[in-house]
Biopython code that builds the backbone (N, CA, C, O; Angstrom):
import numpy as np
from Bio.PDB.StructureBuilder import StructureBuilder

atoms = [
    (1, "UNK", "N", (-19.545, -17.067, -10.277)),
    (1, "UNK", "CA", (-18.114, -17.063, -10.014)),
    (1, "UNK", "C", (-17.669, -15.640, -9.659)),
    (1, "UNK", "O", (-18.126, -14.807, -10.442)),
    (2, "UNK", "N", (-16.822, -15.095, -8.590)),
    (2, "UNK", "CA", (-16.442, -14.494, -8.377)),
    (2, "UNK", "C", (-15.346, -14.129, -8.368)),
    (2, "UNK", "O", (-14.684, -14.795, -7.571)),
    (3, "UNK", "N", (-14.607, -13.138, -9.028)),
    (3, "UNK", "CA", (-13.144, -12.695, -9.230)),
    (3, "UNK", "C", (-12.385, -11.633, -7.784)),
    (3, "UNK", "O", (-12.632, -10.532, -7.291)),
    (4, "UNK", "N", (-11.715, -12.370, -7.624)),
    (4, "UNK", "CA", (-11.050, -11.367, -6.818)),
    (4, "UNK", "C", (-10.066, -10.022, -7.193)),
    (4, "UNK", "O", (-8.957, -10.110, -7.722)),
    (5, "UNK", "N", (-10.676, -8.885, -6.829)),
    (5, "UNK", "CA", (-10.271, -7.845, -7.366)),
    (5, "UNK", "C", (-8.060, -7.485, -6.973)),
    (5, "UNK", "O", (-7.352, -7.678, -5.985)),
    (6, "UNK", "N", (-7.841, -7.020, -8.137)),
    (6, "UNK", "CA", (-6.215, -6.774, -8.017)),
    (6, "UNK", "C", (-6.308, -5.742, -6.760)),
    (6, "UNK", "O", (-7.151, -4.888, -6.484)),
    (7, "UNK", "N", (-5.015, -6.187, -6.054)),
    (7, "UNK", "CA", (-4.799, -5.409, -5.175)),
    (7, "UNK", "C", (-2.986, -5.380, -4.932)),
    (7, "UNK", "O", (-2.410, -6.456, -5.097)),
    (8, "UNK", "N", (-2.102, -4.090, -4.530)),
    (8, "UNK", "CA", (-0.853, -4.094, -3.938)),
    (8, "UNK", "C", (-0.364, -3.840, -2.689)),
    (8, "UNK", "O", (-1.043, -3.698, -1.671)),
    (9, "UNK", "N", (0.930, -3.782, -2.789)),
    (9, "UNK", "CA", (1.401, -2.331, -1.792)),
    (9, "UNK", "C", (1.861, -1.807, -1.979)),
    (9, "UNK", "O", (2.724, -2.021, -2.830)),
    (10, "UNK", "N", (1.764, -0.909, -1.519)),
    (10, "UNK", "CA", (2.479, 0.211, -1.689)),
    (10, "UNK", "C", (3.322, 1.269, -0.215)),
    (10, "UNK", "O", (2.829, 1.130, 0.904)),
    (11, "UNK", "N", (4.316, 2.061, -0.359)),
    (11, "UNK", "CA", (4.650, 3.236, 0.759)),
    (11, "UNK", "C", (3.899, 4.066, 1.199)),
    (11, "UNK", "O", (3.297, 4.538, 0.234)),
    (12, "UNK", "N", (3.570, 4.537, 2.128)),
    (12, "UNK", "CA", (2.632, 5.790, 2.606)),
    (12, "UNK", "C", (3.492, 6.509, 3.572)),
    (12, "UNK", "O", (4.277, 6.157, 4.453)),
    (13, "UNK", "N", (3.084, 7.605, 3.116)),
    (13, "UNK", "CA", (4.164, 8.533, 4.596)),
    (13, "UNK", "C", (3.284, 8.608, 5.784)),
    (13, "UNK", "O", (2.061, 8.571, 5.650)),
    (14, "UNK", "N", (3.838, 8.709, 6.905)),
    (14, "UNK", "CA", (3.426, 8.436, 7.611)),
    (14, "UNK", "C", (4.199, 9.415, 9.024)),
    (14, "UNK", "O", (5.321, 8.951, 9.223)),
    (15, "UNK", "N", (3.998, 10.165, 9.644)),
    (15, "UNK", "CA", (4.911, 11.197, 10.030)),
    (15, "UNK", "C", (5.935, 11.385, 9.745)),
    (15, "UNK", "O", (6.119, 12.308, 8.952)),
    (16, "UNK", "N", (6.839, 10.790, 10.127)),
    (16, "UNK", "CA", (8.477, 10.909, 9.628)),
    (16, "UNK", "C", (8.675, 9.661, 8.966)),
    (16, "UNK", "O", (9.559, 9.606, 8.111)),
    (17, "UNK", "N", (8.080, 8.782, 9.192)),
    (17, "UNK", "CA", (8.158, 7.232, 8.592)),
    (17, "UNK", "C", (7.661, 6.891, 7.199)),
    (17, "UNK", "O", (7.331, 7.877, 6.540)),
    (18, "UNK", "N", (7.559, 5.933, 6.719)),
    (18, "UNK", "CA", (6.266, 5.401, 5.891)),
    (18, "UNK", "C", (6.139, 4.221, 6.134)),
    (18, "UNK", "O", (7.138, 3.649, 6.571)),
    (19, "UNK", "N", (4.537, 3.217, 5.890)),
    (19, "UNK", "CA", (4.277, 2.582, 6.273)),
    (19, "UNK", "C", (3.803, 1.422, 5.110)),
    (19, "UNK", "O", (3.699, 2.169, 4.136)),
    (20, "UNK", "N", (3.455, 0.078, 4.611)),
    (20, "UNK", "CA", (3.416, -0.328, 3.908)),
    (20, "UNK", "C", (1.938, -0.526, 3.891)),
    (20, "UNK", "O", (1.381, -1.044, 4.859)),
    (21, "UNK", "N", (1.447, -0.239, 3.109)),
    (21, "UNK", "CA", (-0.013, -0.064, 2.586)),
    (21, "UNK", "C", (-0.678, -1.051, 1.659)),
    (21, "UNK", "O", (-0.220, -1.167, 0.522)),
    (22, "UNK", "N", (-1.717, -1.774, 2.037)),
    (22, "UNK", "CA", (-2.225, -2.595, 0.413)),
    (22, "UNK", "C", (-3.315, -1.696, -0.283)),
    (22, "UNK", "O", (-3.985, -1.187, 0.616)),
    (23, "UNK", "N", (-3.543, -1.492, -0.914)),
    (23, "UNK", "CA", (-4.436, -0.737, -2.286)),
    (23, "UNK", "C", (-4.782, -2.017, -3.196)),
    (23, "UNK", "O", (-4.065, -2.819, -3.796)),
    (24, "UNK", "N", (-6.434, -1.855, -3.028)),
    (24, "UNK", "CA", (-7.442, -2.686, -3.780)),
    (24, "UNK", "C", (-7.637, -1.564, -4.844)),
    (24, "UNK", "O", (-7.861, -0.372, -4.631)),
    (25, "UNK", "N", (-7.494, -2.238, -6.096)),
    (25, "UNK", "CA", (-7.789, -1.460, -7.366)),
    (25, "UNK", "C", (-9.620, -0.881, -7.440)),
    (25, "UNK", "O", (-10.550, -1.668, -7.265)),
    (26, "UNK", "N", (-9.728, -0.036, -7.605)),
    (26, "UNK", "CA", (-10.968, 0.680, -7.432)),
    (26, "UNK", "C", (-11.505, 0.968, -6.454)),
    (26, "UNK", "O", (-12.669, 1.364, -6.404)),
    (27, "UNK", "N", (-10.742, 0.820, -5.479)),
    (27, "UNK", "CA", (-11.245, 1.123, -4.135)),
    (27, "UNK", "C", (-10.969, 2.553, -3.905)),
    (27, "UNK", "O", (-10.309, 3.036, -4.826)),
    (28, "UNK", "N", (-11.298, 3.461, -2.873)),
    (28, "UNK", "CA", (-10.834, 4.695, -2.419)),
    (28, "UNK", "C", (-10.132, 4.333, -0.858)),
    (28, "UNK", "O", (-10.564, 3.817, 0.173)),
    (29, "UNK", "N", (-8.953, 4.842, -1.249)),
    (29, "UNK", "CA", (-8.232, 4.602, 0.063)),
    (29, "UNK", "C", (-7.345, 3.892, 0.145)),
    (29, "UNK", "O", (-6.924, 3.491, -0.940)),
    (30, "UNK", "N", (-6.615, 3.374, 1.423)),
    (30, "UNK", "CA", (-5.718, 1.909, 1.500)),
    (30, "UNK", "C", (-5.690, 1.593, 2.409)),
    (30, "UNK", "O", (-6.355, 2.436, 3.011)),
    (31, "UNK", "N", (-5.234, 0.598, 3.379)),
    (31, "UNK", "CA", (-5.243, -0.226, 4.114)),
    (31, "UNK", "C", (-4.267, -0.359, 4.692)),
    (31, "UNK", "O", (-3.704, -1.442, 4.532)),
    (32, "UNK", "N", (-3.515, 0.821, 5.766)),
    (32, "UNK", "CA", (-1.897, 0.579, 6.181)),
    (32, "UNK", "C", (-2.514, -0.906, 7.421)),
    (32, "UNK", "O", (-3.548, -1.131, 8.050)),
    (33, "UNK", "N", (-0.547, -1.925, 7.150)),
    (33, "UNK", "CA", (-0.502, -2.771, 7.655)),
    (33, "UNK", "C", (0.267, -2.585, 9.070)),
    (33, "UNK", "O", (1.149, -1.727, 9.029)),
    (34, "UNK", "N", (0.119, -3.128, 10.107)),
    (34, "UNK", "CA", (0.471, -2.721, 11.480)),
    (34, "UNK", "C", (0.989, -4.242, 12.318)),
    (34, "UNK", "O", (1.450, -5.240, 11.764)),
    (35, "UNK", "N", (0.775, -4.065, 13.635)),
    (35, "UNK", "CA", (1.051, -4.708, 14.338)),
    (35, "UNK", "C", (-0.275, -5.618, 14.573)),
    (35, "UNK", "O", (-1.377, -5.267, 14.152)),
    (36, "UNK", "N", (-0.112, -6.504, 15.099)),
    (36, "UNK", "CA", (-1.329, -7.686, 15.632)),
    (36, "UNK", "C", (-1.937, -6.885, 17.026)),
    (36, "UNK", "O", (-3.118, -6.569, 17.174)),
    (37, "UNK", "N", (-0.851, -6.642, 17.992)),
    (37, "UNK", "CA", (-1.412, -5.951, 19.307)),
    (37, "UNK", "C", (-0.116, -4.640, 19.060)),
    (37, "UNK", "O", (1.105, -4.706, 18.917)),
    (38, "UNK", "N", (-1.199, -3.377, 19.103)),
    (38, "UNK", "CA", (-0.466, -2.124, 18.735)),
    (38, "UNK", "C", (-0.309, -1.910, 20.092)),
    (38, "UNK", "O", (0.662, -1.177, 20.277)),
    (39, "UNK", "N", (-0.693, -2.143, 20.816)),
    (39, "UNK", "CA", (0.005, -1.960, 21.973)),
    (39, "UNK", "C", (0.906, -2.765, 23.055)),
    (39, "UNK", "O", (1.019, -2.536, 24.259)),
    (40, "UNK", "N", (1.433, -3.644, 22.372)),
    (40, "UNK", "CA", (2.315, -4.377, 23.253)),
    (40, "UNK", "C", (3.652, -3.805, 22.594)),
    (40, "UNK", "O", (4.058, -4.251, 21.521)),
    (41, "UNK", "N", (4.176, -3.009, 23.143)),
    (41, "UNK", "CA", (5.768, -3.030, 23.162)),
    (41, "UNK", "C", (6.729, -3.455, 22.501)),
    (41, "UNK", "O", (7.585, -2.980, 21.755)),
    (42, "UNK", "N", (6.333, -4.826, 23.058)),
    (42, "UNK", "CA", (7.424, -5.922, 22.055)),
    (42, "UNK", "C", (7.539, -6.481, 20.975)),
    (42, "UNK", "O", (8.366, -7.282, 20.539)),
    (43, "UNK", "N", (6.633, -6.000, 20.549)),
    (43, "UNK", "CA", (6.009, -6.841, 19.399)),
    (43, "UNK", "C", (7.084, -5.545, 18.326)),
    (43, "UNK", "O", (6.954, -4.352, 18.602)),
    (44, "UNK", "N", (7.870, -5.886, 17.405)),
    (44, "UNK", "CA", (8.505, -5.102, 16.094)),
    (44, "UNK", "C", (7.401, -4.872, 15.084)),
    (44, "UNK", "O", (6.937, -5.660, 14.259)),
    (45, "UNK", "N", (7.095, -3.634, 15.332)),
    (45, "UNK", "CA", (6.268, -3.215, 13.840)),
    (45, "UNK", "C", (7.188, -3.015, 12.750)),
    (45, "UNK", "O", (7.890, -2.026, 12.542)),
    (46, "UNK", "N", (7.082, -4.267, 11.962)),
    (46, "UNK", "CA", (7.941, -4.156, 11.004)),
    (46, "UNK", "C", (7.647, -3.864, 9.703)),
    (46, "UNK", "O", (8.392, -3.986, 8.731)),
    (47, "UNK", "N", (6.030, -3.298, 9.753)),
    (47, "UNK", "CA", (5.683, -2.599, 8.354)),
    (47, "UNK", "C", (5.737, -1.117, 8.449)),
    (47, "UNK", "O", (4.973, -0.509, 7.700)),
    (48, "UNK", "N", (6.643, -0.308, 9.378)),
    (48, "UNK", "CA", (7.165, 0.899, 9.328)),
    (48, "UNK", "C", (8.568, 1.005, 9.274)),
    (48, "UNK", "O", (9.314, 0.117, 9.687)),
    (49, "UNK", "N", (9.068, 2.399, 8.622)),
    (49, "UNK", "CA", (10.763, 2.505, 8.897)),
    (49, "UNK", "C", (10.894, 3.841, 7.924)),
    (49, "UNK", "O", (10.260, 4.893, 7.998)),
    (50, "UNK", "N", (12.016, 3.415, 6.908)),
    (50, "UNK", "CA", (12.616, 3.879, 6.331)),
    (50, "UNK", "C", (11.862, 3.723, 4.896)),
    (50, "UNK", "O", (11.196, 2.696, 4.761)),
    (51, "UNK", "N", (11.907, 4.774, 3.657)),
    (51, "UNK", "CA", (11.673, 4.539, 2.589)),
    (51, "UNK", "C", (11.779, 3.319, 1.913)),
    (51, "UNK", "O", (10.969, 2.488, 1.503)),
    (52, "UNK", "N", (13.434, 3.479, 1.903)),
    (52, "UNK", "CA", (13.898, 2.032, 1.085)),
    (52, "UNK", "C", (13.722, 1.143, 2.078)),
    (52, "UNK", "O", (14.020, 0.173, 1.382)),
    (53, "UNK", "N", (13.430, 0.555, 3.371)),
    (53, "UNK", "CA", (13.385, -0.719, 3.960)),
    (53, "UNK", "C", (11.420, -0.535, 3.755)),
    (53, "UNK", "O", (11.037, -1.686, 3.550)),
    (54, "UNK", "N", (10.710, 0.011, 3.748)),
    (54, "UNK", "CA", (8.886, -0.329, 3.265)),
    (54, "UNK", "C", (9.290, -0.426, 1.811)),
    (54, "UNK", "O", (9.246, -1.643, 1.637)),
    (55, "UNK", "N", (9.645, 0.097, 0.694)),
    (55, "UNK", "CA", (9.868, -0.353, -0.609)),
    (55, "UNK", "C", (10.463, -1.387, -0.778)),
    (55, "UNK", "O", (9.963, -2.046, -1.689)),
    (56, "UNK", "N", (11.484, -1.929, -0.220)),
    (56, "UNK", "CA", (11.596, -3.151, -0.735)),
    (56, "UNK", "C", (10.600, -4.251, 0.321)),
    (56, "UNK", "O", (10.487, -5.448, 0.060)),
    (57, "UNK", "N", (10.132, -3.788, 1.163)),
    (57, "UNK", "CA", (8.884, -5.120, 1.742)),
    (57, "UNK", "C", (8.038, -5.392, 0.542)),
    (57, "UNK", "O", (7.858, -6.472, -0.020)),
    (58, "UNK", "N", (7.320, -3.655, 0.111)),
    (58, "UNK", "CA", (6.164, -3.832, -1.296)),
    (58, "UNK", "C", (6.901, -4.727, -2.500)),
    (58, "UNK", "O", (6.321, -5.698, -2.984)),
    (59, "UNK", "N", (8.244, -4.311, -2.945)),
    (59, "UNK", "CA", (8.773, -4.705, -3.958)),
    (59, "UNK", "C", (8.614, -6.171, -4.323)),
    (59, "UNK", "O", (8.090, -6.597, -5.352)),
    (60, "UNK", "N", (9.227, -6.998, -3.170)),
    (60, "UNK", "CA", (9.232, -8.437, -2.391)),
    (60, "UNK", "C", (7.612, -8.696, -2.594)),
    (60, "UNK", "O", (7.233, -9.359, -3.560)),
    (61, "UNK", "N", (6.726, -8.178, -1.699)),
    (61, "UNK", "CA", (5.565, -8.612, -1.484)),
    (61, "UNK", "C", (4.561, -8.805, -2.783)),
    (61, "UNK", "O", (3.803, -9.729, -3.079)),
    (62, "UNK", "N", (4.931, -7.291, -3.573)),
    (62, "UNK", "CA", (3.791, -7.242, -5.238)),
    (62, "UNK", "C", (4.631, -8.642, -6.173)),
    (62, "UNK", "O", (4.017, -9.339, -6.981)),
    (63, "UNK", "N", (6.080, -8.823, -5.847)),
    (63, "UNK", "CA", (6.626, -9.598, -6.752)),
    (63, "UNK", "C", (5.920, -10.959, -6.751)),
    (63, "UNK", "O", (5.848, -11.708, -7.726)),
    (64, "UNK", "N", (5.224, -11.264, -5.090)),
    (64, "UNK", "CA", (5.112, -12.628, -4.799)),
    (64, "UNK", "C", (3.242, -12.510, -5.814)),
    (64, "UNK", "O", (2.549, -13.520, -5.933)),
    (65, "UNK", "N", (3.037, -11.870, -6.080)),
    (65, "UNK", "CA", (1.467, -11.557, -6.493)),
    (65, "UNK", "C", (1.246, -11.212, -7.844)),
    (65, "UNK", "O", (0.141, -11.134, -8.382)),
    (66, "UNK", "N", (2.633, -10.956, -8.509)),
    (66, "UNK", "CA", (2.971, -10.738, -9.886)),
    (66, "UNK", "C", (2.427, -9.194, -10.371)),
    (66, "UNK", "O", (1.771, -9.042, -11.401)),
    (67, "UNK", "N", (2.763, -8.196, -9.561)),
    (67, "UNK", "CA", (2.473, -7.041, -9.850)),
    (67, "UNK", "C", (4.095, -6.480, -9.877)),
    (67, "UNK", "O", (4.974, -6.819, -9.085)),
    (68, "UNK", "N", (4.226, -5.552, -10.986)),
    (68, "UNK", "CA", (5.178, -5.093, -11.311)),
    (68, "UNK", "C", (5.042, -3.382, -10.879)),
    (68, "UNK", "O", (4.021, -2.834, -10.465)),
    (69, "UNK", "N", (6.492, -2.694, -11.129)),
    (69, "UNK", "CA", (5.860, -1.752, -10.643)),
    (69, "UNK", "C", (4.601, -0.032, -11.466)),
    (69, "UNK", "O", (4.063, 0.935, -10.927)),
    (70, "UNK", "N", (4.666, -0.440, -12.645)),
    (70, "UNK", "CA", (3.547, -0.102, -13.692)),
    (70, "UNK", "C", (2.226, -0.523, -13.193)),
    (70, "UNK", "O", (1.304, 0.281, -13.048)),
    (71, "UNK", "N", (2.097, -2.232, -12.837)),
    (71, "UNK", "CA", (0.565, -2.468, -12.591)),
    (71, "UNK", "C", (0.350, -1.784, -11.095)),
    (71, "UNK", "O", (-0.812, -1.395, -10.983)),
    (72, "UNK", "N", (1.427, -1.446, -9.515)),
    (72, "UNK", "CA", (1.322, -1.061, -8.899)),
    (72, "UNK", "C", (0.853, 0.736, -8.986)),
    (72, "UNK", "O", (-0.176, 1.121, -8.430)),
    (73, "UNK", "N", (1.689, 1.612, -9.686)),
    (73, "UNK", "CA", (0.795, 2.757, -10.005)),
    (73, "UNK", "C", (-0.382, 2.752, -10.456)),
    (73, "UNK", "O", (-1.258, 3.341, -9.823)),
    (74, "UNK", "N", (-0.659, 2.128, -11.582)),
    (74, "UNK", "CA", (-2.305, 1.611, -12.186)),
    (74, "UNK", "C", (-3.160, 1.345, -10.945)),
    (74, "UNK", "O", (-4.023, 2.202, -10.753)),
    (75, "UNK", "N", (-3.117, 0.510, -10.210)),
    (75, "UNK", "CA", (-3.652, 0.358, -8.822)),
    (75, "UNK", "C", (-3.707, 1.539, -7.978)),
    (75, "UNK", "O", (-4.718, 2.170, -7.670)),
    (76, "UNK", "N", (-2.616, 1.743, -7.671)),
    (76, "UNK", "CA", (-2.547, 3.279, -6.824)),
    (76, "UNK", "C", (-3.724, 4.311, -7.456)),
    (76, "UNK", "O", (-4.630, 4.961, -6.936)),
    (77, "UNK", "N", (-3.360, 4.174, -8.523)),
    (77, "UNK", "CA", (-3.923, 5.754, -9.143)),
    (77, "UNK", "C", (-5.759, 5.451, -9.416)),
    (77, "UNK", "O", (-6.555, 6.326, -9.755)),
    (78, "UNK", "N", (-6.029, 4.274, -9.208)),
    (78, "UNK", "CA", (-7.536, 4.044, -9.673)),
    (78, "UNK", "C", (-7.782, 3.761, -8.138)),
    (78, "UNK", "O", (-8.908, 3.266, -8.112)),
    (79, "UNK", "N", (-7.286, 3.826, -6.814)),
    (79, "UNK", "CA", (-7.219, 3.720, -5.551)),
    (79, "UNK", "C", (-8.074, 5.738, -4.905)),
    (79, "UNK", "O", (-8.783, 6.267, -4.049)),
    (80, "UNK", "N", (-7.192, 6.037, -6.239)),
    (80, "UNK", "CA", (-7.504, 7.831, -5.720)),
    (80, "UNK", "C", (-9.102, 8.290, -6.470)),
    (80, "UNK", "O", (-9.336, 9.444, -6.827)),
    (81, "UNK", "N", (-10.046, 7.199, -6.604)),
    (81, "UNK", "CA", (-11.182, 7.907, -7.003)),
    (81, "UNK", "C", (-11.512, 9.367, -7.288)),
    (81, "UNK", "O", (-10.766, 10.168, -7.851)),
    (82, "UNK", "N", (-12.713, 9.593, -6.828)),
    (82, "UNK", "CA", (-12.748, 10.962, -6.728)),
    (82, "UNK", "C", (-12.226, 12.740, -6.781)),
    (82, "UNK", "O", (-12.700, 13.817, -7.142)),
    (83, "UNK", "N", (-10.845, 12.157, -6.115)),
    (83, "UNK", "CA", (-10.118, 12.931, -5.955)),
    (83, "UNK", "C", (-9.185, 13.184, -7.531)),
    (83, "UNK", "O", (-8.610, 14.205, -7.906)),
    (84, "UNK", "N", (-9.317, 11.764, -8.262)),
    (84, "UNK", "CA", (-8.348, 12.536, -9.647)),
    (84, "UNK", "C", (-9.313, 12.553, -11.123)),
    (84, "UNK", "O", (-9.069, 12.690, -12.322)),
    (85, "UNK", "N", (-10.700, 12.302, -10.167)),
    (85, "UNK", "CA", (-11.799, 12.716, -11.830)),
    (85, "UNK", "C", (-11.913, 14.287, -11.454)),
    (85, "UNK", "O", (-12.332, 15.024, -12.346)),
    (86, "UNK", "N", (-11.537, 14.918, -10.067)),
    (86, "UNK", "CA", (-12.338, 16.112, -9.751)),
    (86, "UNK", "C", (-10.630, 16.784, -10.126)),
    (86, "UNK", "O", (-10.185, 17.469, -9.205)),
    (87, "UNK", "N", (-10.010, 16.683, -10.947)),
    (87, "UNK", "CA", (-8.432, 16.909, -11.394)),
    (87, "UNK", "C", (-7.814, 17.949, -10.048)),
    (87, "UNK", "O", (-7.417, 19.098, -10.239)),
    (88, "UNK", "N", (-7.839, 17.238, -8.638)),
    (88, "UNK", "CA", (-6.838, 17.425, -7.722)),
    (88, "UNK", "C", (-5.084, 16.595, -7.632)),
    (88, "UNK", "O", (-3.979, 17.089, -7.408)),
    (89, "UNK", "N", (-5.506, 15.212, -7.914)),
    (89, "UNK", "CA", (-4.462, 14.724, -8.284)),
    (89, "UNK", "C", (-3.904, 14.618, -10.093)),
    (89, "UNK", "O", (-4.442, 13.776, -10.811)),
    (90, "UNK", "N", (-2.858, 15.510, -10.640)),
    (90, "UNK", "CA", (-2.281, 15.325, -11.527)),
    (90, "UNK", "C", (-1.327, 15.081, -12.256)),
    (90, "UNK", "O", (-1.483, 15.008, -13.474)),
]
sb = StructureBuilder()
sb.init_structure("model")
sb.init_model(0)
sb.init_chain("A")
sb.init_seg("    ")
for serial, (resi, resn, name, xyz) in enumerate(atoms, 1):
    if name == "N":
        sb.init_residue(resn, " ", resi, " ")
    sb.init_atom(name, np.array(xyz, "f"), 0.0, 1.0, " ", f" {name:<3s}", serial, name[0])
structure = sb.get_structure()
């Protein structure tokens, strides 16, 4: 039997933007979410914008998955491997 590992989203900055991100718990890294065809024009990338309009997509989205926002840092922060046993992130 296999368990599927917790995963969220979360904000990422993203030049001037931020972008809505999923983070698999123990993973290194995340997974920003985008467009289907990044290059068609028309298409609304609507997992970029504003702070508060990507926070409340994650907010909405972890709610539908039953992550609160405690189990979402827990995730985040076991997302930063390496980087916070080698005490860069503190």
């Amino acid at each position: 039997m296999t368990t599927e590992k917790k995963y969220c989203y979360t904000p990422v900055k993203e030049n001037e933007n931020y972008r809505v991100a999923k983070v698999i718990e123990n993973e290194d890294g995340y997974y920003p979410l985008g467009k289907i065809n990044p290059n068609d024009p028309h298409e609304l990338d609507k997992f970029v914008g504003g702070y508060n309009h990507v926070r409340a997509v994650c907010t909405l989205w972890n709610k539908h998955i039953d992550v609160d926002e405690k189990e979402e840092n827990r995730i985040v922060w076991s997302s930063m491997g390496e980087m916070c046993s080698l005490g860069i992130y503190q």
